[in-house]
PDB file of the backbone (N, CA, C, O) and the ligand in Angstrom, with CONECT records:
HET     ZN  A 101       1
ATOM      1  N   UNK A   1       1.871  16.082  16.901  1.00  0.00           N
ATOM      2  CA  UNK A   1       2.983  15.187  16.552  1.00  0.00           C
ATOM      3  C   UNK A   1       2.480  14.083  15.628  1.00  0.00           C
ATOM      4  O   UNK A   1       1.343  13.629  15.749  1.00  0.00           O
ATOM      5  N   UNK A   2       3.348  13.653  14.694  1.00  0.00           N
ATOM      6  CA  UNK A   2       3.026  12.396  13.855  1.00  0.00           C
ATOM      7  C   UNK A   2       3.004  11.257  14.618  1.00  0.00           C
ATOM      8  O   UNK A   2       3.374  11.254  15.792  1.00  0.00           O
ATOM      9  N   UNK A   3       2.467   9.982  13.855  1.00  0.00           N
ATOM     10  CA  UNK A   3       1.912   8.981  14.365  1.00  0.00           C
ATOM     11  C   UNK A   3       3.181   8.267  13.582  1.00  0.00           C
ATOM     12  O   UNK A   3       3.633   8.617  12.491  1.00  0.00           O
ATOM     13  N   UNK A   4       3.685   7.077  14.490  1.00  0.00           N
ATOM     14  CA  UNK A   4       4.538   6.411  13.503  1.00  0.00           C
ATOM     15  C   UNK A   4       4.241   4.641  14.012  1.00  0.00           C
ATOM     16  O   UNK A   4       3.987   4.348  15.180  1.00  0.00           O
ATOM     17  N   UNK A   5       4.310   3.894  13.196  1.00  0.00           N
ATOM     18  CA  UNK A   5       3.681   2.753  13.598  1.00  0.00           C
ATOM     19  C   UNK A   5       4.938   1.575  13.456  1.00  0.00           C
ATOM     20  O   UNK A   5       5.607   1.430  12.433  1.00  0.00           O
ATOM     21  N   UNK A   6       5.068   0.930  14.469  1.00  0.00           N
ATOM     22  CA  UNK A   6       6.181  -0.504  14.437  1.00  0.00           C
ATOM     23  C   UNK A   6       5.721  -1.619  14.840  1.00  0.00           C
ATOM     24  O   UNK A   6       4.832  -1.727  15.685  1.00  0.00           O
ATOM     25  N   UNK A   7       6.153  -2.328  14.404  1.00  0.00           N
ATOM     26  CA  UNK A   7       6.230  -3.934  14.392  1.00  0.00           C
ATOM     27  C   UNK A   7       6.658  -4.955  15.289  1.00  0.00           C
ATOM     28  O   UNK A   7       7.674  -5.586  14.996  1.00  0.00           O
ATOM     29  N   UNK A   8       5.910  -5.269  16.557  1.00  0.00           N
ATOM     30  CA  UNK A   8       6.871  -6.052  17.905  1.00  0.00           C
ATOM     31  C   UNK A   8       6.544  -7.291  17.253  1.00  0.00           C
ATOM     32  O   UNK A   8       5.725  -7.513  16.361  1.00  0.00           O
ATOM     33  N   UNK A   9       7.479  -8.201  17.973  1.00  0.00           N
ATOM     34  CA  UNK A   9       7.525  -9.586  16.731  1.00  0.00           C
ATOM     35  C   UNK A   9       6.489 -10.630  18.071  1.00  0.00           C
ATOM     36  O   UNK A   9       6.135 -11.799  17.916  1.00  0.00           O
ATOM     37  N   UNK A  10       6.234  -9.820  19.201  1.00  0.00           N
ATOM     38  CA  UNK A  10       5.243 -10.415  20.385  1.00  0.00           C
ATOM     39  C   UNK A  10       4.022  -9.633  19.981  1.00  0.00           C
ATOM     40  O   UNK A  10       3.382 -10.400  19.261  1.00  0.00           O
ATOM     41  N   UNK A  11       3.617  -8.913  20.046  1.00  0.00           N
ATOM     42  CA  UNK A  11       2.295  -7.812  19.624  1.00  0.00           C
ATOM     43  C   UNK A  11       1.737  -7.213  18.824  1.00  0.00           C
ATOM     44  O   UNK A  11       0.734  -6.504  18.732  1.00  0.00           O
ATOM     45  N   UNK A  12       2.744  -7.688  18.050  1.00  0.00           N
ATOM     46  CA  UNK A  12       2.444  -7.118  16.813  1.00  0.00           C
ATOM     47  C   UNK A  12       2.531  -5.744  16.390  1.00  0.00           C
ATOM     48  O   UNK A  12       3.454  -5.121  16.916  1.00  0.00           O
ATOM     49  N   UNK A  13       1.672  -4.989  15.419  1.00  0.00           N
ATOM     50  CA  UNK A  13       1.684  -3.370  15.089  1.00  0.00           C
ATOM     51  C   UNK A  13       1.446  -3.043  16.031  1.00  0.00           C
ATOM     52  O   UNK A  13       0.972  -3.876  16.804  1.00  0.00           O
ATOM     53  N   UNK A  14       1.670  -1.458  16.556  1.00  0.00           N
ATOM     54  CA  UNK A  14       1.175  -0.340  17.624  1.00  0.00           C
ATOM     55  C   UNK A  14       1.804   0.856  16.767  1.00  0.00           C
ATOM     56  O   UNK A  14       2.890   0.721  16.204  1.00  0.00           O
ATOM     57  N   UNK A  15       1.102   1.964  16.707  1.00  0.00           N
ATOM     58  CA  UNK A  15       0.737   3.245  16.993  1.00  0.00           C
ATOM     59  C   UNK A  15       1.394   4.014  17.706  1.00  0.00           C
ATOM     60  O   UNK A  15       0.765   4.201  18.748  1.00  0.00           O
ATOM     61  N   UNK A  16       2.732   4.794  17.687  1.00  0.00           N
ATOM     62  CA  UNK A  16       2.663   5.720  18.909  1.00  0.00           C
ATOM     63  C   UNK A  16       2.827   6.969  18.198  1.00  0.00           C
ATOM     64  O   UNK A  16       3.277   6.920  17.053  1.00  0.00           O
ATOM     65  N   UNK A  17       2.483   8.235  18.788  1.00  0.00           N
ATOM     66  CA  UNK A  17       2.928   9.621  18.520  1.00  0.00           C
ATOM     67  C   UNK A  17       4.363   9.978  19.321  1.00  0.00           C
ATOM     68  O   UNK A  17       4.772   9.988  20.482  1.00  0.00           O
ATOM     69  N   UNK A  18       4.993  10.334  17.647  1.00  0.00           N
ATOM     70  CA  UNK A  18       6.594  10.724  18.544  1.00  0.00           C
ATOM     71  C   UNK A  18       7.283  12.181  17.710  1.00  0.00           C
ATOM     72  O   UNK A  18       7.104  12.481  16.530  1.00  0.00           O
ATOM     73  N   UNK A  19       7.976  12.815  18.577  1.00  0.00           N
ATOM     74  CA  UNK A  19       8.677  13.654  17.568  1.00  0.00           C
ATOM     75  C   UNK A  19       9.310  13.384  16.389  1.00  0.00           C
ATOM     76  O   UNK A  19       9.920  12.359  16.085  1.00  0.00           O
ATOM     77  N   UNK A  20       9.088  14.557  15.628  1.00  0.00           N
ATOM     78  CA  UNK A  20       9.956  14.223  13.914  1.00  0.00           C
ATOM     79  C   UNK A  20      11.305  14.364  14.615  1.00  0.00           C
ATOM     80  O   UNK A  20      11.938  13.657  13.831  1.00  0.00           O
ATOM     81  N   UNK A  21      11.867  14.606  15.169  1.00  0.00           N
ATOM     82  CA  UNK A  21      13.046  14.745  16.288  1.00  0.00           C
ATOM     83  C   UNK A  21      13.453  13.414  16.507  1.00  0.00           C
ATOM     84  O   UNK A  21      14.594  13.022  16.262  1.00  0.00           O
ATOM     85  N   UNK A  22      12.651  12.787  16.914  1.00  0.00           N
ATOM     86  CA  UNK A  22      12.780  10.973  17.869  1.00  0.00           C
ATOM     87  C   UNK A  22      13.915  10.453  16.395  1.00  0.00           C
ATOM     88  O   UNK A  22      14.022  10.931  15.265  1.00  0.00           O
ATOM     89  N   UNK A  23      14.457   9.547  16.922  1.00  0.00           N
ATOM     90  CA  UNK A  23      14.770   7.855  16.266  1.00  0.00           C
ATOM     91  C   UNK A  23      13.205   6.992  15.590  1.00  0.00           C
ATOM     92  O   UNK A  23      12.208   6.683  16.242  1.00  0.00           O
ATOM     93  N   UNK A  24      13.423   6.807  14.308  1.00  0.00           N
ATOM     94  CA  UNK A  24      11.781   6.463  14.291  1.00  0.00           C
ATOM     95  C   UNK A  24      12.185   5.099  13.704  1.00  0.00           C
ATOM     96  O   UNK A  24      11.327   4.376  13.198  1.00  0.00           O
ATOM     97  N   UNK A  25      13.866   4.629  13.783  1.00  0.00           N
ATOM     98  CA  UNK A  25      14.229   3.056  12.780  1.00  0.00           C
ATOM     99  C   UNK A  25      13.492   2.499  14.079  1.00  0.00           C
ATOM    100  O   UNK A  25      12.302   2.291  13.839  1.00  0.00           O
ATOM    101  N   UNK A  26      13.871   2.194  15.414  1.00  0.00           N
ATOM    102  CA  UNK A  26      13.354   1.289  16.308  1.00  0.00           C
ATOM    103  C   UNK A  26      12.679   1.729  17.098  1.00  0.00           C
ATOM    104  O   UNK A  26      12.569   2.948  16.960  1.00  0.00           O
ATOM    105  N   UNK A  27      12.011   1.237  18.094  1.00  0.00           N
ATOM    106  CA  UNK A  27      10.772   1.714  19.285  1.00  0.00           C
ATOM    107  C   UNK A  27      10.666   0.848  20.064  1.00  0.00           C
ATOM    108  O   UNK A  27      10.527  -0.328  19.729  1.00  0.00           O
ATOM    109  N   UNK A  28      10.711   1.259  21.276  1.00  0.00           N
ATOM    110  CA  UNK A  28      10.238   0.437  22.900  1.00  0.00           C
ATOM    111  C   UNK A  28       8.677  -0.155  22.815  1.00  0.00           C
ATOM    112  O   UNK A  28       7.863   0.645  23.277  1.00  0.00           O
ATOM    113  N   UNK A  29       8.300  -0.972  22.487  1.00  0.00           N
ATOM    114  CA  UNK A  29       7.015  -1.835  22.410  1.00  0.00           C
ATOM    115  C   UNK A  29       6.531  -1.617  24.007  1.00  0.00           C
ATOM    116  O   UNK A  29       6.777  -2.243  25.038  1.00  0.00           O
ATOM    117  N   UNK A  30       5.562  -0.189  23.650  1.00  0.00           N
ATOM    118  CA  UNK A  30       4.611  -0.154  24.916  1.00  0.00           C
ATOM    119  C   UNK A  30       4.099  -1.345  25.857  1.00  0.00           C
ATOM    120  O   UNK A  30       3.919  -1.195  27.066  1.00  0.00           O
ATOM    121  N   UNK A  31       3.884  -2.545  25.168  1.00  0.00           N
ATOM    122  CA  UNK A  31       3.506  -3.807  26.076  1.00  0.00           C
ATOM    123  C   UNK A  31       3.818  -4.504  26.789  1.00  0.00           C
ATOM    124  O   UNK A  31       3.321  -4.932  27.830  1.00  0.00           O
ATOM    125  N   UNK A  32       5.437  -4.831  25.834  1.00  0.00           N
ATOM    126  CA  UNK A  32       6.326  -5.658  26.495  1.00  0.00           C
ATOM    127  C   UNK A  32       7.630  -5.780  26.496  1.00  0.00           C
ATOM    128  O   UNK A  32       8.243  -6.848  26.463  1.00  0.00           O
ATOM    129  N   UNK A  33       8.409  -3.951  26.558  1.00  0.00           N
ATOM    130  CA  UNK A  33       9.453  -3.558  26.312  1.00  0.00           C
ATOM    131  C   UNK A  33      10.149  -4.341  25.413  1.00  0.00           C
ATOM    132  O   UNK A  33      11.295  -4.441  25.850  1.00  0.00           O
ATOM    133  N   UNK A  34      10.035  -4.915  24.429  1.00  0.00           N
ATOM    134  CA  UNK A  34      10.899  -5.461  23.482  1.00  0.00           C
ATOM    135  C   UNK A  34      10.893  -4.271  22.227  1.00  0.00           C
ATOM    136  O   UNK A  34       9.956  -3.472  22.213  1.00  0.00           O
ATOM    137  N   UNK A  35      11.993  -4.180  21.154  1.00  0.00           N
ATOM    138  CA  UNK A  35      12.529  -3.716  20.436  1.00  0.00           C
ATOM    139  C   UNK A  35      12.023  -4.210  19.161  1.00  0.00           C
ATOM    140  O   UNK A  35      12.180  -5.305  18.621  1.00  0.00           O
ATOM    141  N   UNK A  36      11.023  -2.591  18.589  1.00  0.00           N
ATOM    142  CA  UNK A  36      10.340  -2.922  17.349  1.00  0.00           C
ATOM    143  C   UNK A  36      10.483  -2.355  16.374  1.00  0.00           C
ATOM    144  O   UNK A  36      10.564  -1.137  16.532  1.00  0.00           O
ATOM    145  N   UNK A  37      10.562  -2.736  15.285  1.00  0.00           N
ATOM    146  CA  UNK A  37      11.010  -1.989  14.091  1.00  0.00           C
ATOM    147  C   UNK A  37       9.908  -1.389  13.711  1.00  0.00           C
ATOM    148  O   UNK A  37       8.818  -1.864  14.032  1.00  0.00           O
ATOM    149  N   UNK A  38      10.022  -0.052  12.838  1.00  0.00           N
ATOM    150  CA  UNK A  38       9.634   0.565  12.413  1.00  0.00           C
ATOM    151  C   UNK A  38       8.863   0.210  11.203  1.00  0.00           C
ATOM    152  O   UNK A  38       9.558  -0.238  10.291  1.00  0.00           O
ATOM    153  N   UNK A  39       7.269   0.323  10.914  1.00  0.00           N
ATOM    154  CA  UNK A  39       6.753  -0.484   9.963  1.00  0.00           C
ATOM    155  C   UNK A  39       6.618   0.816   8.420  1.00  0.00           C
ATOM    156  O   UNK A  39       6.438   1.949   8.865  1.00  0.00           O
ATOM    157  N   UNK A  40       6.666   0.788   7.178  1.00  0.00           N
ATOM    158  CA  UNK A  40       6.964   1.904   6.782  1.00  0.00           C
ATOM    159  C   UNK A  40       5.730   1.704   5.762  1.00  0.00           C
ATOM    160  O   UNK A  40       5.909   0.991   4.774  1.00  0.00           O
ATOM    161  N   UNK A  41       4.146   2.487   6.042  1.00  0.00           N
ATOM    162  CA  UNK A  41       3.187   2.307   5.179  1.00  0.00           C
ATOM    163  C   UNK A  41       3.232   2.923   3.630  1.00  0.00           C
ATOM    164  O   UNK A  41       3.438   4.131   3.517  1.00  0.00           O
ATOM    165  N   UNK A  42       3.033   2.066   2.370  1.00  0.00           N
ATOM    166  CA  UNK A  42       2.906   2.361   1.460  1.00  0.00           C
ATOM    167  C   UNK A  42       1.636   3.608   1.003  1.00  0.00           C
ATOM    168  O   UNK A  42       1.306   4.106  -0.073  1.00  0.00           O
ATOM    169  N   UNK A  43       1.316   3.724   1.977  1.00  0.00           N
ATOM    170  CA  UNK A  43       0.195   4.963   1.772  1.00  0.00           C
ATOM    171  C   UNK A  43      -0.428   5.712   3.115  1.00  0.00           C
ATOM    172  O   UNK A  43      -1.520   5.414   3.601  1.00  0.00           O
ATOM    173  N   UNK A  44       0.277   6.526   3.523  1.00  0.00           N
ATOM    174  CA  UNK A  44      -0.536   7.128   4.769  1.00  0.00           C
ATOM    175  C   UNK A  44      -1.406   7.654   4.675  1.00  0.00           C
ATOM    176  O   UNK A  44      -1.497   8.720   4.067  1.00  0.00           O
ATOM    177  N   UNK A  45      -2.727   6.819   5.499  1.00  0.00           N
ATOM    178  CA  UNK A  45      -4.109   7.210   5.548  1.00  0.00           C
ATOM    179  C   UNK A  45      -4.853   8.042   6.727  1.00  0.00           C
ATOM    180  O   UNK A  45      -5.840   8.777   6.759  1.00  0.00           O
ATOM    181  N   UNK A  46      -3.823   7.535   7.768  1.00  0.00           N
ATOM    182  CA  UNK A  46      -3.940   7.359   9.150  1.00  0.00           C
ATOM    183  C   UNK A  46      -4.722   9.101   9.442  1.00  0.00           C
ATOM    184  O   UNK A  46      -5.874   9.249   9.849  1.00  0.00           O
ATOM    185  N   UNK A  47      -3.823  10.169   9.136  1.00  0.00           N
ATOM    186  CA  UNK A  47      -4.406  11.333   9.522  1.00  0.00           C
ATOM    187  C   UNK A  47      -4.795  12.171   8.335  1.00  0.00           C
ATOM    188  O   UNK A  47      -4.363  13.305   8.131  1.00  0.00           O
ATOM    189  N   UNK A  48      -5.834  11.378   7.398  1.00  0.00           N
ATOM    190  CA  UNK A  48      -6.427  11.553   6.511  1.00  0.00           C
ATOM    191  C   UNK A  48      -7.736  12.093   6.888  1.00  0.00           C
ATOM    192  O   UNK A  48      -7.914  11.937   8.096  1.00  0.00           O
ATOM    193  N   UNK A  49      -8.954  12.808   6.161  1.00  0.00           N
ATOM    194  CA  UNK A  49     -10.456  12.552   6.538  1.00  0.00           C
ATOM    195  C   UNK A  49     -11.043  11.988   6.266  1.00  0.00           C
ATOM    196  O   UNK A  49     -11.309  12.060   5.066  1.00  0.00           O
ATOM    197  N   UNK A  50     -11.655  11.102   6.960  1.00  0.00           N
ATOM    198  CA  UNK A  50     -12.296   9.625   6.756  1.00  0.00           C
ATOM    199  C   UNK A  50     -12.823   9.678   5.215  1.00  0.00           C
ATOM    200  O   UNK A  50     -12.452   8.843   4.390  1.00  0.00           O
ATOM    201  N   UNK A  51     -13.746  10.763   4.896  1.00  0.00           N
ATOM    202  CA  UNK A  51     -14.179  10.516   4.011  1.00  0.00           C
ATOM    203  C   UNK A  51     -12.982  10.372   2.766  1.00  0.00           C
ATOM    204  O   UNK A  51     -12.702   9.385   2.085  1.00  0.00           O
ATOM    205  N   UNK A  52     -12.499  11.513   2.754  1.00  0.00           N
ATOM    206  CA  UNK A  52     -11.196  11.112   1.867  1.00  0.00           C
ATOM    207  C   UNK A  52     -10.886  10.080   1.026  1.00  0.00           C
ATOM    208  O   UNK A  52     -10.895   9.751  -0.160  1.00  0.00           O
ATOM    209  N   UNK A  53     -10.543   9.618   2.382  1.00  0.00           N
ATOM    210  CA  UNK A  53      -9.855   8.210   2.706  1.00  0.00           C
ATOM    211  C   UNK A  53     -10.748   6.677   2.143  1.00  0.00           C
ATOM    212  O   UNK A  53     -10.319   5.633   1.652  1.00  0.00           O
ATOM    213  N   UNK A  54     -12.238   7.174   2.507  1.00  0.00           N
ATOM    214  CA  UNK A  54     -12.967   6.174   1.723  1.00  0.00           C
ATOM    215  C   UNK A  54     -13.057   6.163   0.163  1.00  0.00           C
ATOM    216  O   UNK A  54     -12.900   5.371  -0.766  1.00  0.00           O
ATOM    217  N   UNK A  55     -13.462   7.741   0.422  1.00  0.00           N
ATOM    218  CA  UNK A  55     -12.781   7.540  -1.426  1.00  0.00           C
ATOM    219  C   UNK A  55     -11.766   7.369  -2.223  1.00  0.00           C
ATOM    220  O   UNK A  55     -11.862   7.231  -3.442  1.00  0.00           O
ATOM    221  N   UNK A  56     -10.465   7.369  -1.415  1.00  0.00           N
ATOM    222  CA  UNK A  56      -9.455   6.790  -2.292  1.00  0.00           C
ATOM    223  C   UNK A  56      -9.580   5.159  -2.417  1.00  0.00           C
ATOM    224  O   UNK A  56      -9.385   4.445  -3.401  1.00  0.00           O
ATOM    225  N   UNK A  57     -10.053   4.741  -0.800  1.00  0.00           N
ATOM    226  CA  UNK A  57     -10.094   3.068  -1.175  1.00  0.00           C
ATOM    227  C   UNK A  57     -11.125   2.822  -2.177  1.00  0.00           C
ATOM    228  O   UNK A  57     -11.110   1.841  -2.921  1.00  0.00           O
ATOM    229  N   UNK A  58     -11.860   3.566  -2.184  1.00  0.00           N
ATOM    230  CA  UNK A  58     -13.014   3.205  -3.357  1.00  0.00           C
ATOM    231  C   UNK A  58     -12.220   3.435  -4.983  1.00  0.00           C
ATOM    232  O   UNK A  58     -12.024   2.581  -5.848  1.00  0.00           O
ATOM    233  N   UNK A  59     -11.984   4.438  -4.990  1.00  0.00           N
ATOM    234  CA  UNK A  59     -11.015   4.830  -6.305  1.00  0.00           C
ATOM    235  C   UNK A  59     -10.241   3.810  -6.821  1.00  0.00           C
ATOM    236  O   UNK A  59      -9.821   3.835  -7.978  1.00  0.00           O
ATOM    237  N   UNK A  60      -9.977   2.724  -5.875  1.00  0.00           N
ATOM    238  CA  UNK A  60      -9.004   1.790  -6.007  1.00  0.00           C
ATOM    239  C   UNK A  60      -9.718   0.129  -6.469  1.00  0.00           C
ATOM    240  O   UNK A  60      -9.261  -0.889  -6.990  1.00  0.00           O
ATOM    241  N   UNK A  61     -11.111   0.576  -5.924  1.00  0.00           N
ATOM    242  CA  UNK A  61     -11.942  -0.487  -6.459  1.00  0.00           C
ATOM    243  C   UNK A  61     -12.361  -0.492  -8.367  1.00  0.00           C
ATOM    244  O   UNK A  61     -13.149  -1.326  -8.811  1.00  0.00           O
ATOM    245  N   UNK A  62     -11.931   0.177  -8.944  1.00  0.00           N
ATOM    246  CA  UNK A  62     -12.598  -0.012 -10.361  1.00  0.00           C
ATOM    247  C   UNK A  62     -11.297  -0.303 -10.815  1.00  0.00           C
ATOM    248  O   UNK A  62     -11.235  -1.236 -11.616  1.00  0.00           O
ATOM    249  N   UNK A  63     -10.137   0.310 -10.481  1.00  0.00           N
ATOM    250  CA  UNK A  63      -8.695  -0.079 -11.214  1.00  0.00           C
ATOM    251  C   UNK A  63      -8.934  -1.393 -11.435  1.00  0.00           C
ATOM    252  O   UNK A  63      -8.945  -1.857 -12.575  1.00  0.00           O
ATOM    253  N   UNK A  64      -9.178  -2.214 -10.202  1.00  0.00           N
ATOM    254  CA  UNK A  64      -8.748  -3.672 -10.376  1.00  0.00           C
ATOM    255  C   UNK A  64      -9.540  -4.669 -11.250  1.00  0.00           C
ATOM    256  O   UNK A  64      -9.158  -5.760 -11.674  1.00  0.00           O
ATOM    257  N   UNK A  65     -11.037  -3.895 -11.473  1.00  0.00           N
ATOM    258  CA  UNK A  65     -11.825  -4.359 -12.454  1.00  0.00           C
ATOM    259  C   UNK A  65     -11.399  -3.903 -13.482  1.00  0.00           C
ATOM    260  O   UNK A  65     -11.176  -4.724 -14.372  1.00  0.00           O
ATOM    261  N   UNK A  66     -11.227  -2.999 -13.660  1.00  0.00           N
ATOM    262  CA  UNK A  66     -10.869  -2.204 -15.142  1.00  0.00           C
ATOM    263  C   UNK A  66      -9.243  -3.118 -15.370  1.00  0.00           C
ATOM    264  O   UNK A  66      -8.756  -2.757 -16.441  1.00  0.00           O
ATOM    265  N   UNK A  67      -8.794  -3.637 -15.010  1.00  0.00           N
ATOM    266  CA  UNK A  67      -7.193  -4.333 -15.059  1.00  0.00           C
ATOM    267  C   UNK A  67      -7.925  -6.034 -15.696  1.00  0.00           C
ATOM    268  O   UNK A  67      -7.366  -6.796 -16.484  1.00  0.00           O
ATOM    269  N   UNK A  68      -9.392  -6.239 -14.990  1.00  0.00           N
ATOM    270  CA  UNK A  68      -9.365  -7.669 -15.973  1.00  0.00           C
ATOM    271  C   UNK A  68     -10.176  -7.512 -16.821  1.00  0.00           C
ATOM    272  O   UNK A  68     -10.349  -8.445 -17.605  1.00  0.00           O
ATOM    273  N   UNK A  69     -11.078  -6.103 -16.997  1.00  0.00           N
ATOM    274  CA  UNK A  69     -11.530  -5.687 -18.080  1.00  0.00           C
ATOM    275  C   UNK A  69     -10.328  -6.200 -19.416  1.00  0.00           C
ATOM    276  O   UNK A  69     -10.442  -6.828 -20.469  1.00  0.00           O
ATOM    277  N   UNK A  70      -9.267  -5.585 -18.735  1.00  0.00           N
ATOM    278  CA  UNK A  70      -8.104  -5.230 -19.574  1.00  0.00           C
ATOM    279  C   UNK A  70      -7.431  -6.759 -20.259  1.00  0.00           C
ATOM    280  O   UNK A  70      -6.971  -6.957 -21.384  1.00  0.00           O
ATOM    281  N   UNK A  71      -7.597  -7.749 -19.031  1.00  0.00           N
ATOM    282  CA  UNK A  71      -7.246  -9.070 -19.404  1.00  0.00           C
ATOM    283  C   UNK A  71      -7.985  -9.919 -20.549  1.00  0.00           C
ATOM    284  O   UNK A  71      -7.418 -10.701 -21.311  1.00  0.00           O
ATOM    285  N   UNK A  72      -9.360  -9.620 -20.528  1.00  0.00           N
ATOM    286  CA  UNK A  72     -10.153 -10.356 -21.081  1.00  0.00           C
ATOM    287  C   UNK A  72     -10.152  -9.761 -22.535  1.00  0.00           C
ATOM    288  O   UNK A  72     -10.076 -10.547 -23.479  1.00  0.00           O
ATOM    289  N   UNK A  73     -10.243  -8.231 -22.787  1.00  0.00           N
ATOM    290  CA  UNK A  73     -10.074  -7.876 -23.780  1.00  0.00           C
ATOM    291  C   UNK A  73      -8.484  -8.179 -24.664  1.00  0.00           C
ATOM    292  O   UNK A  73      -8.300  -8.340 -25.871  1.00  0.00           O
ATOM    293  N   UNK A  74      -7.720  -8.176 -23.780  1.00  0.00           N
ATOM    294  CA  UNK A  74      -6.480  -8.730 -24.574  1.00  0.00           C
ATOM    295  C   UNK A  74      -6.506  -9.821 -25.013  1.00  0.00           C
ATOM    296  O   UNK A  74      -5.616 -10.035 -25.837  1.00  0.00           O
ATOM    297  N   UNK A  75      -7.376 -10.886 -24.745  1.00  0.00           N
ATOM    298  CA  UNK A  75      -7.417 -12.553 -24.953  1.00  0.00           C
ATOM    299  C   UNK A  75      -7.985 -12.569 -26.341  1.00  0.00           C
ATOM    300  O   UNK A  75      -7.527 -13.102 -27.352  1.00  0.00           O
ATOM    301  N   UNK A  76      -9.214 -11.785 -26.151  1.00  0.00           N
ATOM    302  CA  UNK A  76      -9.794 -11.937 -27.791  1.00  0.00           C
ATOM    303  C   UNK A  76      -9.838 -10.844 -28.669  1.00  0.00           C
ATOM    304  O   UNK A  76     -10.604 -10.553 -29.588  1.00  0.00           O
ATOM    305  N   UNK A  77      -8.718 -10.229 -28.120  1.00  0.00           N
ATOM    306  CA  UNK A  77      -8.017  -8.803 -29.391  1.00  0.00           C
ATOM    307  C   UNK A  77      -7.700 -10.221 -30.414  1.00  0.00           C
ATOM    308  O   UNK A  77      -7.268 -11.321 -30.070  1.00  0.00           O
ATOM    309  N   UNK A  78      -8.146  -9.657 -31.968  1.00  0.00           N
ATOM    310  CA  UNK A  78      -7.338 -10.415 -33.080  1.00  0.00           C
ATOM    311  C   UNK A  78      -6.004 -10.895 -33.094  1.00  0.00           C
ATOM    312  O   UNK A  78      -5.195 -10.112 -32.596  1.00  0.00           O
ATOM    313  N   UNK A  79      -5.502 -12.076 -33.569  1.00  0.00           N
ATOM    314  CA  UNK A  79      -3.922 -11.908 -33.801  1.00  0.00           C
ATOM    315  C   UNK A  79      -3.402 -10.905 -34.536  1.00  0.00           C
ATOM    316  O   UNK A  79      -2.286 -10.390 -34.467  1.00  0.00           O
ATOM    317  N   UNK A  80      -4.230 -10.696 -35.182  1.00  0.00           N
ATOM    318  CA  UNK A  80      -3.701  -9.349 -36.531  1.00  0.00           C
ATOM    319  C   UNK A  80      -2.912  -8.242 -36.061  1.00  0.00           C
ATOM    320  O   UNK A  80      -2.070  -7.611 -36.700  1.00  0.00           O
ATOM    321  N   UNK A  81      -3.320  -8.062 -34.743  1.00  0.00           N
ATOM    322  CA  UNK A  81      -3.237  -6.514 -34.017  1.00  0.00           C
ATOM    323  C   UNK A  81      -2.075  -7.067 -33.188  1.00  0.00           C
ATOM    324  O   UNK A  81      -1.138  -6.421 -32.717  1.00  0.00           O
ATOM    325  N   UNK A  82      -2.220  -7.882 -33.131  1.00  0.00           N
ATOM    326  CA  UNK A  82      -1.202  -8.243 -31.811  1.00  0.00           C
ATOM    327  C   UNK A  82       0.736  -8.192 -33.298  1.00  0.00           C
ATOM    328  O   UNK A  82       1.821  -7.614 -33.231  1.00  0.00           O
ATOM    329  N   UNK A  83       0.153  -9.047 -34.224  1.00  0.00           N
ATOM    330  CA  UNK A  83       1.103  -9.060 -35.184  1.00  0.00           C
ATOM    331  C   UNK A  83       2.101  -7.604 -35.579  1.00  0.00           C
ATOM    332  O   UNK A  83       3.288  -7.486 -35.886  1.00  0.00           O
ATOM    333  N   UNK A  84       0.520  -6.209 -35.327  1.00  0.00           N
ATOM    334  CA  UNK A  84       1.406  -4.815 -35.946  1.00  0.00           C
ATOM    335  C   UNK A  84       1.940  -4.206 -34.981  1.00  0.00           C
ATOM    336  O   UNK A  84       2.472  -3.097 -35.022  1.00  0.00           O
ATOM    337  N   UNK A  85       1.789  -5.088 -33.841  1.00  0.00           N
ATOM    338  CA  UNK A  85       2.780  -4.808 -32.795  1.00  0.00           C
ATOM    339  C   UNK A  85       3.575  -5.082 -32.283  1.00  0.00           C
ATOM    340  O   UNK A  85       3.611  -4.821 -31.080  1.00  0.00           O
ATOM    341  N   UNK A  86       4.770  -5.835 -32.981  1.00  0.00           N
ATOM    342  CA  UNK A  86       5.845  -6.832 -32.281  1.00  0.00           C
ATOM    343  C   UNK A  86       6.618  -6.819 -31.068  1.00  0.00           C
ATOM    344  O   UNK A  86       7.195  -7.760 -30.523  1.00  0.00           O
ATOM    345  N   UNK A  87       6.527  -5.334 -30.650  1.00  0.00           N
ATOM    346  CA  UNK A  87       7.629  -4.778 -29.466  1.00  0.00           C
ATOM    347  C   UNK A  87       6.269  -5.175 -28.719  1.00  0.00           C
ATOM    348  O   UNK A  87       6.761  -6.224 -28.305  1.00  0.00           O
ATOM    349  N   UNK A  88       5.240  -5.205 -28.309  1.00  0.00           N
ATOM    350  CA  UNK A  88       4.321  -5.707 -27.461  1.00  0.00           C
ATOM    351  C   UNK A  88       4.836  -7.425 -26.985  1.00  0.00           C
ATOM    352  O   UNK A  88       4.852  -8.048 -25.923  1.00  0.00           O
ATOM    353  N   UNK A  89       5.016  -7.569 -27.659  1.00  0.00           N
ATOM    354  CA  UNK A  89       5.386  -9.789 -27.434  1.00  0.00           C
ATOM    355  C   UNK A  89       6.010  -9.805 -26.808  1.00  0.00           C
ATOM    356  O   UNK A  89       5.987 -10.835 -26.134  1.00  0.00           O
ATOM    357  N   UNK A  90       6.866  -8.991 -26.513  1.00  0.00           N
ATOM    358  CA  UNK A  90       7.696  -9.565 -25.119  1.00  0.00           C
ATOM    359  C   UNK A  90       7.207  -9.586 -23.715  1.00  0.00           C
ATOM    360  O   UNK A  90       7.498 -10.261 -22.728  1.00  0.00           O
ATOM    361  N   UNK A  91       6.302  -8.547 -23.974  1.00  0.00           N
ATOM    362  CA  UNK A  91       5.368  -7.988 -22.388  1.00  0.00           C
ATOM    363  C   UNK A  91       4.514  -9.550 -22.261  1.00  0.00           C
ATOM    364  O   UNK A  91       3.720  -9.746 -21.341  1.00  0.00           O
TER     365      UNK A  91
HETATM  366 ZN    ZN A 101       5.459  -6.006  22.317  1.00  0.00          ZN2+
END
């Protein structure tokens, strides 16, 4: 069964395995029966293989260098270039 993870506003995240069958908008907060919403991850890692998984977070480490690579080189690109590109100026 999948893992689906919610949000108690006392306990915070938890983890449970439920049927693709179940209700998965709300959930009974194993701790302290209160009513938790459903948290909805931008990337499921969870039943990934670790290694995988390290390498995508790693994969994700040069983007963000390579993004101020990207900054710094735009600063001291010429005006010239920036000029034969006018639809660029608005960005
Ligand atoms: Zn709770």
């Amino acid at each position: 069964m999948p893992n689906y993870t919610y949000n108690c506003v006392q306990c915070h995240e938890f983890t449970i395995k439920q049927s693709i069958h179940d209700n998965h908008d709300i959930a009974t907060c194993p701790t302290c029966g209160n009513t938790a919403k459903r948290v909805f991850t931008s990337f499921q890692t969870y039943n990934m293989n670790p290694k995988v998984k390290k390498r995508i977070e790693a994969g994700q480490q040069p983007r963000l260098i390579s993004g101020d690579k990207l900054k710094v080189n735009t600063s001291s690109t010429p005006r010239s270039q920036t000029n034969a590109r006018p639809w660029m100026a608005g960005h």
